[in-house]
Residue frames as qw, qx, qy, qz and C-alpha x, y, z in Angstrom:
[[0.000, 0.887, 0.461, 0.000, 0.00, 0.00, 0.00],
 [0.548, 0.190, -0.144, 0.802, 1.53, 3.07, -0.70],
 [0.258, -0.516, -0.297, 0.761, 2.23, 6.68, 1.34],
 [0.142, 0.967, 0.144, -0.155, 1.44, 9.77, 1.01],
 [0.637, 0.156, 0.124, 0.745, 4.37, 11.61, -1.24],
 [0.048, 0.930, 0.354, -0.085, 4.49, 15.34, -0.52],
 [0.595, 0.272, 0.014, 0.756, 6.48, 18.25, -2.35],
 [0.215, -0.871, -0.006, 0.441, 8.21, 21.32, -1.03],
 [0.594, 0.422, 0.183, 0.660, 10.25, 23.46, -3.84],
 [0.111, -0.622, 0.008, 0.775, 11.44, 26.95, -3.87],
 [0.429, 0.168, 0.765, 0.451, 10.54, 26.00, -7.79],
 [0.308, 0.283, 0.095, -0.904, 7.32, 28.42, -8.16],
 [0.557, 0.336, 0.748, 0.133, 4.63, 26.60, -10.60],
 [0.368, 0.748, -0.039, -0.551, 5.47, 29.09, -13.88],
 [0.387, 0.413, -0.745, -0.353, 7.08, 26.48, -15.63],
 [0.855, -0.035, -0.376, -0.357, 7.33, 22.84, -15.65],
 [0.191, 0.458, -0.746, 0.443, 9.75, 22.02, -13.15],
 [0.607, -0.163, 0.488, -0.606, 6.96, 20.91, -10.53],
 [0.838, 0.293, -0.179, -0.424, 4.96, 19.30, -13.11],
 [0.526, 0.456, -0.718, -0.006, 8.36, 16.99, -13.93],
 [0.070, 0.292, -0.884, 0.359, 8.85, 15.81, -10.54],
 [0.738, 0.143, 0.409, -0.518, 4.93, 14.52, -10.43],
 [0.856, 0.404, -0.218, -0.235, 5.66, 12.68, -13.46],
 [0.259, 0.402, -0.850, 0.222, 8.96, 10.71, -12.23],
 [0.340, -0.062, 0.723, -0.598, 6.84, 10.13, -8.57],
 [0.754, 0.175, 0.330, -0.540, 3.84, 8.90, -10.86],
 [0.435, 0.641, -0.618, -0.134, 6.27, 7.26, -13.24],
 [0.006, 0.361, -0.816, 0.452, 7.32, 5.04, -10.14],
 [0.012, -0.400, -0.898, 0.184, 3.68, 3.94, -9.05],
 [0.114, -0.384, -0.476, -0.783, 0.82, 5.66, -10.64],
 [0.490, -0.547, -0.677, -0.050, -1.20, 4.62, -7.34],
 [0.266, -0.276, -0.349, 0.855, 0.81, 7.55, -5.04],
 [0.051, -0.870, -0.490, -0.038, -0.82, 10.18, -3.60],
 [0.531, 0.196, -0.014, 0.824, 0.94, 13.24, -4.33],
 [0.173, -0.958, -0.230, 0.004, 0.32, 16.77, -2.42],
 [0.454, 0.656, -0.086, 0.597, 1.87, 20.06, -2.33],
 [0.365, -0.638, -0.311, 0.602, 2.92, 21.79, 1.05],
 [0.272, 0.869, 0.214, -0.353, 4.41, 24.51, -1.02],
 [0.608, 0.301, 0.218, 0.701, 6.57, 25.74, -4.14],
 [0.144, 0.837, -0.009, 0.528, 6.69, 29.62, -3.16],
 [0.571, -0.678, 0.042, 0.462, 9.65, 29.69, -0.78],
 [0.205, 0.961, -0.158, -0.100, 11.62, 32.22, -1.54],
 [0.935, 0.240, -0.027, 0.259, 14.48, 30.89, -3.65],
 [0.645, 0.101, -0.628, 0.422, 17.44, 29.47, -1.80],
 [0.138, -0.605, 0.446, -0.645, 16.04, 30.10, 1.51],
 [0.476, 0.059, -0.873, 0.093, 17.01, 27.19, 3.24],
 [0.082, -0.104, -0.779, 0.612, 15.86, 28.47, 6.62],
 [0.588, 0.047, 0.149, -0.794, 12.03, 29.31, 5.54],
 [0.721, 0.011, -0.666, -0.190, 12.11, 25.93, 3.69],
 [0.117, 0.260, -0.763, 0.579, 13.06, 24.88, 7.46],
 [0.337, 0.118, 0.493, -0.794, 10.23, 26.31, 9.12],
 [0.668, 0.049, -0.184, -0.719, 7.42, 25.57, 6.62],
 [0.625, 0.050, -0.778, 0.047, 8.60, 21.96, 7.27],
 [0.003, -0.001, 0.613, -0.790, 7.99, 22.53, 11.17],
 [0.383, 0.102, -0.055, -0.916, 5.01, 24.00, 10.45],
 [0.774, 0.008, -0.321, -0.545, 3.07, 20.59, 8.77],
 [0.325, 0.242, -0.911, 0.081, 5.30, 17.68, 9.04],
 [0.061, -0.047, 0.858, -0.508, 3.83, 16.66, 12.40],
 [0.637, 0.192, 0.225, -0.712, -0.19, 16.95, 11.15],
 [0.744, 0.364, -0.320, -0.460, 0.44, 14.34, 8.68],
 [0.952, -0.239, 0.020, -0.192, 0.09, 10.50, 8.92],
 [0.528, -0.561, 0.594, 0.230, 2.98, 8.49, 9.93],
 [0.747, 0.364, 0.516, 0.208, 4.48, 7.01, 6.67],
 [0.439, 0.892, 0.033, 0.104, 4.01, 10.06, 4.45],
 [0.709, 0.086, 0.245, 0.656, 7.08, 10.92, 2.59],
 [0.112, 0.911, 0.229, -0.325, 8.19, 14.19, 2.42],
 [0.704, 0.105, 0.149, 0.686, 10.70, 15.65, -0.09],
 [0.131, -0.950, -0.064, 0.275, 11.80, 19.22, 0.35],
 [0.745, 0.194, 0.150, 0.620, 14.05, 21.04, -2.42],
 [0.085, 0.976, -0.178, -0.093, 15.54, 24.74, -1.74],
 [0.890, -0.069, 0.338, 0.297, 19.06, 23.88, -2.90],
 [0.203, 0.911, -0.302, -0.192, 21.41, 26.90, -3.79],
 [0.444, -0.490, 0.749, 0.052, 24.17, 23.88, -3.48],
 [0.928, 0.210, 0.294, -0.089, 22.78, 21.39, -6.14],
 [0.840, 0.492, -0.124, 0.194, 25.99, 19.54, -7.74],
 [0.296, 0.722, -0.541, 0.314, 28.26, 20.36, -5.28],
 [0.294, 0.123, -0.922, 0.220, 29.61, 18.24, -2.56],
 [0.571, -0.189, 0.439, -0.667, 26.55, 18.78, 0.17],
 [0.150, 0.113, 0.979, -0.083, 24.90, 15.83, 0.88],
 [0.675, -0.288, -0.354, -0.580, 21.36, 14.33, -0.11],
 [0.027, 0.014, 0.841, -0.540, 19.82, 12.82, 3.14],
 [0.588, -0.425, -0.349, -0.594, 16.51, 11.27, 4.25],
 [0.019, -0.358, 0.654, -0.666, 15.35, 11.23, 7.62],
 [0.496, -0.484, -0.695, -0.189, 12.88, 9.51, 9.93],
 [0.338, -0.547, 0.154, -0.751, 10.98, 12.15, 12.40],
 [0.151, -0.230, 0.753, -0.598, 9.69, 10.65, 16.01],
 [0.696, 0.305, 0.384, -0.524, 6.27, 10.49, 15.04],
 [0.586, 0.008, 0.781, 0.217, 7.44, 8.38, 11.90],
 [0.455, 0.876, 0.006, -0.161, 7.22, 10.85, 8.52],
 [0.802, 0.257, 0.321, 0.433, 10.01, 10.97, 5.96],
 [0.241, 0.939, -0.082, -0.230, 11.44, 13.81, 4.68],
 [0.692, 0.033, 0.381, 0.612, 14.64, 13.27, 2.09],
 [0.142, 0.984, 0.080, 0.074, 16.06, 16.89, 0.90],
 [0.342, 0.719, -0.277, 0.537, 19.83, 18.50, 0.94],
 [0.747, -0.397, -0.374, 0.380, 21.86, 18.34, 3.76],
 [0.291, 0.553, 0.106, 0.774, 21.82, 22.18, 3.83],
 [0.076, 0.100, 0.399, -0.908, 20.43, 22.86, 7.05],
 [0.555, -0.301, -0.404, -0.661, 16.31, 22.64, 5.90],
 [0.631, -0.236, -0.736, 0.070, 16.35, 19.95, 8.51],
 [0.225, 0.367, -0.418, 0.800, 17.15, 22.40, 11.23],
 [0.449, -0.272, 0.220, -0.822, 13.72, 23.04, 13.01],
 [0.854, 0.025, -0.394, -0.339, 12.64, 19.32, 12.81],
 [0.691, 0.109, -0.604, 0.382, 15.65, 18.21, 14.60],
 [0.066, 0.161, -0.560, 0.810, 15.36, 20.45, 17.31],
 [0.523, -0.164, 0.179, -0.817, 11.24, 20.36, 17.74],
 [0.833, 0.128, -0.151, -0.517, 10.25, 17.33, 16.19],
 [0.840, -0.325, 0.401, -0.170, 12.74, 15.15, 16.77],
 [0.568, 0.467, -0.659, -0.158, 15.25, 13.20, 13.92],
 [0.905, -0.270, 0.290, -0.157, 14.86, 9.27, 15.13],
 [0.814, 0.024, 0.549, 0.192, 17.07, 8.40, 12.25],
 [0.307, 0.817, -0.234, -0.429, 19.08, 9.59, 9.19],
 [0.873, 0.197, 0.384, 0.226, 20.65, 8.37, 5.94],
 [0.137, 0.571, -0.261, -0.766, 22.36, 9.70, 3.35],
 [0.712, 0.654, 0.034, -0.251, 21.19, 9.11, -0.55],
 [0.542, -0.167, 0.730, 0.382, 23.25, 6.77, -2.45],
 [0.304, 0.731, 0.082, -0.606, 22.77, 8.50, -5.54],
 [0.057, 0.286, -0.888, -0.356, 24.60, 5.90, -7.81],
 [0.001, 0.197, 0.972, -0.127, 21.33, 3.75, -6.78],
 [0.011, -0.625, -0.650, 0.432, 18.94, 5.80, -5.72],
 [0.085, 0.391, -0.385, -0.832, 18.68, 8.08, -9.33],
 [0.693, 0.606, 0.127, -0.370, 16.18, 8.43, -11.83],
 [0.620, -0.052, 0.515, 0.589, 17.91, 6.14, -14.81],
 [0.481, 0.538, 0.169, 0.672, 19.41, 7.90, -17.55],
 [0.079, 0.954, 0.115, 0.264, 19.88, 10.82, -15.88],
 [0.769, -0.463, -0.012, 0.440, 23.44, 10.55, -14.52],
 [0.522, 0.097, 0.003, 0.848, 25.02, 13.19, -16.61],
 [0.028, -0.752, -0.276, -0.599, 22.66, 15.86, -15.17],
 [0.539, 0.095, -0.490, 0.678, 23.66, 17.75, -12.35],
 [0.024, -0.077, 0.091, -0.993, 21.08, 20.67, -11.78],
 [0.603, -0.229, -0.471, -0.602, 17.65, 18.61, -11.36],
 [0.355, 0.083, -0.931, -0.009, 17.94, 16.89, -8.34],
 [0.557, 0.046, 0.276, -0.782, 14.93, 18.12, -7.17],
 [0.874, 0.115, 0.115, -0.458, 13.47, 15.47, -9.63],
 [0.717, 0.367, -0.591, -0.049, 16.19, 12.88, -11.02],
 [0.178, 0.398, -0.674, 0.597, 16.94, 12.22, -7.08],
 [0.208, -0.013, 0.575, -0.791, 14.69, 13.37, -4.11],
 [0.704, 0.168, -0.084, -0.685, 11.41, 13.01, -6.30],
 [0.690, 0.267, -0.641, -0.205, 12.27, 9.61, -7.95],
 [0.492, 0.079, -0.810, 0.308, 13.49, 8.28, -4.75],
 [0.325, 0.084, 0.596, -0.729, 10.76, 9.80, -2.29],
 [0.768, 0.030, -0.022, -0.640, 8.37, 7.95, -4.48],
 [0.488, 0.403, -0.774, -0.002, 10.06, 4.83, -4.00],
 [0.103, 0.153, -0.774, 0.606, 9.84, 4.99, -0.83],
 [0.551, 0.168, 0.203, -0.791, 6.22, 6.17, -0.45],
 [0.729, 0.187, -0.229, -0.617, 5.25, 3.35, -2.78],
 [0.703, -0.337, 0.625, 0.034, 7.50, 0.31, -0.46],
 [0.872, 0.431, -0.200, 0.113, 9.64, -0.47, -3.61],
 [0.575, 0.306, -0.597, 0.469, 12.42, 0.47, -1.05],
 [0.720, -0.515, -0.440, 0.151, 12.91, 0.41, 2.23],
 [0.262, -0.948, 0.178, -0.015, 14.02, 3.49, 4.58],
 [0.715, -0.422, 0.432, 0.352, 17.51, 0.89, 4.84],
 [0.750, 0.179, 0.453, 0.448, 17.97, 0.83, 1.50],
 [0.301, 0.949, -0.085, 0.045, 18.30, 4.67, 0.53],
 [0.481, 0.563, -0.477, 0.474, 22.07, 4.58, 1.89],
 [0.496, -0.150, -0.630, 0.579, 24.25, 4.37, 5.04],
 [0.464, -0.792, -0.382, 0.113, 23.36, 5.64, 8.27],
 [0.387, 0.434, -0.298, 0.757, 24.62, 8.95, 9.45],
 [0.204, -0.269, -0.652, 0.679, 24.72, 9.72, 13.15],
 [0.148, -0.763, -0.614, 0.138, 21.72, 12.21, 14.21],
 [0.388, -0.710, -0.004, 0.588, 24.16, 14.86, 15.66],
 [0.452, -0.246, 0.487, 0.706, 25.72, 15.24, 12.27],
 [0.299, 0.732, 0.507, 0.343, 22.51, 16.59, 10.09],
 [0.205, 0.295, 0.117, 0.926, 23.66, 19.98, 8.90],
 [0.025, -0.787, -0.612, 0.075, 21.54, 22.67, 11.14],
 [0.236, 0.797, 0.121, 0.542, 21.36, 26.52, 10.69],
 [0.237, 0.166, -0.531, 0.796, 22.25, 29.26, 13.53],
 [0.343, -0.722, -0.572, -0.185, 19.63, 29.58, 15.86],
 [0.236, 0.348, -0.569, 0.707, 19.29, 32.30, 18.58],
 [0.289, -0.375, -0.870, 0.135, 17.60, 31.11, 21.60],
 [0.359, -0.682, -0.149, -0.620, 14.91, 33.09, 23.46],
 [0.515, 0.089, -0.484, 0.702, 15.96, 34.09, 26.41],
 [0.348, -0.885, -0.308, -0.008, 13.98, 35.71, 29.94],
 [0.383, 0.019, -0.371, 0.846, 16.89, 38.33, 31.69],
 [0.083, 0.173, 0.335, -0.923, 15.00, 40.05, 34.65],
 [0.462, 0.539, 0.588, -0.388, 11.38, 41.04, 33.52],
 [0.361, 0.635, -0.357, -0.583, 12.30, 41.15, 29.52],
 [0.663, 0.121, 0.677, 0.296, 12.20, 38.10, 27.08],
 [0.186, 0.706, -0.390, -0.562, 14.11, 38.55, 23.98],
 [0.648, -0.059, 0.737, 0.185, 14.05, 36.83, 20.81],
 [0.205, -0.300, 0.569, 0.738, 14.34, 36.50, 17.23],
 [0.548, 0.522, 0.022, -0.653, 11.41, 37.39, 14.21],
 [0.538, -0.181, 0.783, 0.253, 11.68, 33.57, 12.63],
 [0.042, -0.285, -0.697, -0.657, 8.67, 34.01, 9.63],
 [0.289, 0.124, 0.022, -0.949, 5.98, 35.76, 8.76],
 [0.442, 0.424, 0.790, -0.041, 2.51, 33.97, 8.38],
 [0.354, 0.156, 0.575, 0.721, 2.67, 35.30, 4.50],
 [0.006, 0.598, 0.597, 0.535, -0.65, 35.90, 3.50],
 [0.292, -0.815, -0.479, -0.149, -1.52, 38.03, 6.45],
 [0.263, 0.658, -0.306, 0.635, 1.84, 39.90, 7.47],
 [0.774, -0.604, -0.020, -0.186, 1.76, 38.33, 11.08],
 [0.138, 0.813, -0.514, 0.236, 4.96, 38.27, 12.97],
 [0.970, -0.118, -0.214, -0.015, 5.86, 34.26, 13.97],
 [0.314, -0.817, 0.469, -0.122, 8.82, 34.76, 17.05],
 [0.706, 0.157, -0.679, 0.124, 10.79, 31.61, 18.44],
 [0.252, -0.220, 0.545, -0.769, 9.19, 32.96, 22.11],
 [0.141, -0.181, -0.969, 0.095, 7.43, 29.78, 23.42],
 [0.507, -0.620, -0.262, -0.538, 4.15, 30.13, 25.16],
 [0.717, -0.568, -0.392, 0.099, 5.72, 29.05, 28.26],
 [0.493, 0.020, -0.191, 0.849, 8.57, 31.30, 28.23],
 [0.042, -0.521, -0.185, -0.832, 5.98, 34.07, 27.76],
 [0.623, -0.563, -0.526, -0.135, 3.85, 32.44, 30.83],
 [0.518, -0.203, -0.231, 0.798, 7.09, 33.99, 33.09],
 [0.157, 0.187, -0.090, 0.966, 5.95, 37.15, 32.81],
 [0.011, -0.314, -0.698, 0.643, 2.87, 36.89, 34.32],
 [0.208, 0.179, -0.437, -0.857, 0.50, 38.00, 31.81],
 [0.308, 0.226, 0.924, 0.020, -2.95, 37.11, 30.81],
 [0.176, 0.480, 0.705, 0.493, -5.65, 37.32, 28.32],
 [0.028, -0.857, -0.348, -0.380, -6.21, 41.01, 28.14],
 [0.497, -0.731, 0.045, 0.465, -3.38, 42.12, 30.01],
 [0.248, 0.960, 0.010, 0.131, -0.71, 44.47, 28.20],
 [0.784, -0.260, 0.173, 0.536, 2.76, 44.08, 27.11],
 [0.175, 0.824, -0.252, -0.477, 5.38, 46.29, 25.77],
 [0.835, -0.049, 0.405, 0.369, 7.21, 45.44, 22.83],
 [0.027, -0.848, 0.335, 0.409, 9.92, 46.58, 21.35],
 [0.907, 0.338, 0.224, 0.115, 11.39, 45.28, 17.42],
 [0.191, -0.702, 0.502, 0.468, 15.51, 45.88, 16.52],
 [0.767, 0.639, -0.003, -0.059, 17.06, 45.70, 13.19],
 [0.612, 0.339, -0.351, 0.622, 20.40, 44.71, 14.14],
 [0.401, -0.185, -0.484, 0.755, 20.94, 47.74, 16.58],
 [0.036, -0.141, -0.186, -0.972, 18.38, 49.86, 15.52],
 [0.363, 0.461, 0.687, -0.428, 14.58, 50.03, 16.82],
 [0.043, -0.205, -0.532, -0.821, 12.55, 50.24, 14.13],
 [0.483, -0.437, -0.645, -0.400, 9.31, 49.56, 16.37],
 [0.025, -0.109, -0.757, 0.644, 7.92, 50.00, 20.45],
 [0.573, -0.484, -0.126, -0.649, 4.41, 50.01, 21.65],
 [0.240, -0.047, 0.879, -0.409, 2.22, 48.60, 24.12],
 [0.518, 0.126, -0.640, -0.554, -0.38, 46.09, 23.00],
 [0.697, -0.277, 0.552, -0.364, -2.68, 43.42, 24.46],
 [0.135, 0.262, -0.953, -0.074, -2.22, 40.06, 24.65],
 [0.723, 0.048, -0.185, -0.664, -5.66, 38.47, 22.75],
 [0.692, 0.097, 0.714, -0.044, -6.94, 35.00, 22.94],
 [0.566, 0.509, 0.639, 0.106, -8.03, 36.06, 19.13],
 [0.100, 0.321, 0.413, 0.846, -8.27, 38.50, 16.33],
 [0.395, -0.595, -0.665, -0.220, -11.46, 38.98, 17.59],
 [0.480, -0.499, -0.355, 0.628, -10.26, 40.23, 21.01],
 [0.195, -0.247, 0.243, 0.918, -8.80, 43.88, 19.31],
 [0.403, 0.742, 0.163, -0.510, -10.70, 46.45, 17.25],
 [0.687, 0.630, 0.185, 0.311, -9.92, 46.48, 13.20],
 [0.235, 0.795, -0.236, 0.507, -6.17, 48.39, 12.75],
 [0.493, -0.767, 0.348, -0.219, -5.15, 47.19, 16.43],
 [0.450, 0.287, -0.828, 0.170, -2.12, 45.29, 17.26],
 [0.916, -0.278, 0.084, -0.276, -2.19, 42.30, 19.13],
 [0.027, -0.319, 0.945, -0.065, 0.44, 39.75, 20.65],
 [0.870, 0.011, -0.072, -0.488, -1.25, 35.99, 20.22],
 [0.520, -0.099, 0.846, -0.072, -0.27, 32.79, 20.87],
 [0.614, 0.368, -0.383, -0.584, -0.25, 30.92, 16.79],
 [0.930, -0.011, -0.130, -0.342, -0.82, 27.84, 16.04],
 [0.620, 0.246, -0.673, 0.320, 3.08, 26.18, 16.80],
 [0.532, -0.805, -0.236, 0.114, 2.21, 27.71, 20.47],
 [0.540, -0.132, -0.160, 0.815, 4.79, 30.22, 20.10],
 [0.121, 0.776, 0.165, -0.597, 4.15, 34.57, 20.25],
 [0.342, 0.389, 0.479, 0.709, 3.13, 36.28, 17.22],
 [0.000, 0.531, 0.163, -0.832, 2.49, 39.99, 16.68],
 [0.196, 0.572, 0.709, 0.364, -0.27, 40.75, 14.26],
 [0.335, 0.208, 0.015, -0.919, -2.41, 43.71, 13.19],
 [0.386, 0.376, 0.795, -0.280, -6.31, 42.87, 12.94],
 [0.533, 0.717, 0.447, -0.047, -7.24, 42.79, 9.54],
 [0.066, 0.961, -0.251, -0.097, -3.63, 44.16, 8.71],
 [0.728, 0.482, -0.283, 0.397, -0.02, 43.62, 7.68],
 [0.504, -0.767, 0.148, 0.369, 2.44, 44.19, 10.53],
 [0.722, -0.100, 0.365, 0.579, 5.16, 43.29, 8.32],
 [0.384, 0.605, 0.345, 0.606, 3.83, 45.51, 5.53],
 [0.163, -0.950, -0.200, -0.173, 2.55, 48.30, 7.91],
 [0.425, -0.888, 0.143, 0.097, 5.54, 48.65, 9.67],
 [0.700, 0.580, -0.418, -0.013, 8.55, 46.93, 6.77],
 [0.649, -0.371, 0.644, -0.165, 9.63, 43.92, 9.41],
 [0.810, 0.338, -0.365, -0.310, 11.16, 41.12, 8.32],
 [0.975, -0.176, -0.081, -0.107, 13.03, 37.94, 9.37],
 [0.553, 0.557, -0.448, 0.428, 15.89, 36.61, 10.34],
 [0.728, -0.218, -0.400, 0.513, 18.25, 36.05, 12.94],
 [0.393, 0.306, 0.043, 0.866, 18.81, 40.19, 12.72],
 [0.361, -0.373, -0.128, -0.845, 15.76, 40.98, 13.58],
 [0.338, -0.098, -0.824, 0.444, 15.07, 40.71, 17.40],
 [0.496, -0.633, -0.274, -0.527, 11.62, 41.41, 19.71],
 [0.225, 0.006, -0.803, 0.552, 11.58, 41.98, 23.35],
 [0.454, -0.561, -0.437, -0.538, 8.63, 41.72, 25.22],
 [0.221, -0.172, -0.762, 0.584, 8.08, 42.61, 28.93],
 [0.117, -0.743, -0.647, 0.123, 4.63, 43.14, 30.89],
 [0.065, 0.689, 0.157, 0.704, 3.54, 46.86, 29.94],
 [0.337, -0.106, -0.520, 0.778, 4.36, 49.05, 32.80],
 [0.173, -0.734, -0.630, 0.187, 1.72, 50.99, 34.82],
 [0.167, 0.352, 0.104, 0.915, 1.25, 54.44, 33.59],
 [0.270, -0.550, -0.652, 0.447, -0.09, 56.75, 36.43],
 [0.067, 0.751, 0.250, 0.607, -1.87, 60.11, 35.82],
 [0.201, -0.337, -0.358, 0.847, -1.18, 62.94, 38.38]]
């Protein structure tokens, strides 16, 4: 019986490049079910390809096969590598560091690398710049359709040794937690931290209470208010910020019925740091 097969690309769907790697994967076993997470990461960014993997992996049945290509690196030495998550998903993709949030949230139970002498779309050994589909595709439907086994992609490589990005950690000091502006929930310009919900619980806050925050660009502020902290959209008038609590349970900073990102030109990155501490009491004389 075969898996679910699901693609990630930084590919976009204006050409045929998607298209190709459904036709190898249905090439392999016409019977696969084939779904998109997404093809509009922004091309070679390894660390949104990261997150968006975070983001599903864990909603979807054990088995399913993921394959994730962003891949500024394709044809040089990096590795190809498929893993096995905790909860028992697939993912095979560059050893570029995509893996990065998975290993640290979800979990890596198991890793391989891609024997790529074997594990290759035939005839295509003198191409060098596809291996979105003459690779990862060809051989995540293999898998997904038990013509091979998880043993039989290649040797085992230790856990410790999958390639991860830089992270900085969120961090309480005194009555301030600081941390870092990981992605943006796209369509709606919402600001997605790497500030747990329990780290935030330290400050003593609750639903309809009032925090400051404050957004740097490197060393610059570009941003401060104070804002409440909603159960919902819903909570806030139209045009009001809001801190929230999204769907990974970490803080996110939103405008109701708004762009933050646009309204206020925020963006991502390790560069770009939020601190949040409980809004101080403002007394009238």
């Amino acid at each position: 019986m075969s898996s679910l097969l699901i693609f990630q690309s930084d590919f976009g769907i204006a050409d045929g490049a998607v298209s190709a790697m459904y036709g190898v994967a249905y090439s392999v076993s016409p019977q696969l079910t084939i779904c998109d997470l997404t093809h509009e990461i922004p091309q070679y960014n390894i660390w949104e390809a990261s997150y968006r993997l975070i983001q599903t992996v864990q909603y979807w049945p054990k088995g399913s096969v993921f394959v994730s290509v962003v891949d500024p690196g394709v044809g040089s030495t990096r590795r190809s590598i498929a893993v096995k998550t905790s909860e028992g998903q697939y993912i095979l993709t560059p050893d570029n560091g995509t893996l990065t949030h998975i290993k640290r949230m979800a979990k890596i139970t198991e890793a391989r690398e891609i024997d790529e002498k074997i594990n290759r779309l035939p005839n295509s050994g003198e191409s060098y710049t596809f291996h979105g589909r003459d690779i990862y595709a060809y051989t995540g439907a293999r898998l997904a359709a038990g013509i091979i086994r998880f043993e039989d992609i290649g040797p085992e490589v230790a856990v410790e040794e999958v390639v991860e990005l830089n992270i900085t950690e969120a961090a309480k000091e005194g009555d301030i937690i600081t941390g870092t502006i990981d992605i943006l929930d796209v369509r709606f310009g919402s600001l997605w931290t790497n500030i747990s919900r329990e780290l935030f619980k330290q400050l003593g806050v609750n639903y309809g209470g009032r925090v400051e925050i404050a957004i740097m660009n490197d060393t610059r502020e570009v941003y401060r208010n104070i804002m409440k902290y909603a159960k919902s959209f819903a909570d806030v008038n139209v045009g009001e910020p809001l801190v929230y609590v999204n769907s990974l349970d970490y803080i996110a900073v939103a405008i109701n019925q708004g762009s933050f990102s646009k309204a206020y030109n925020i963006q991502t990155g390790t560069n770009w740091r939020i601190s949040i501490r409980k809004a101080p009491k403002i007394i009238y004389e």
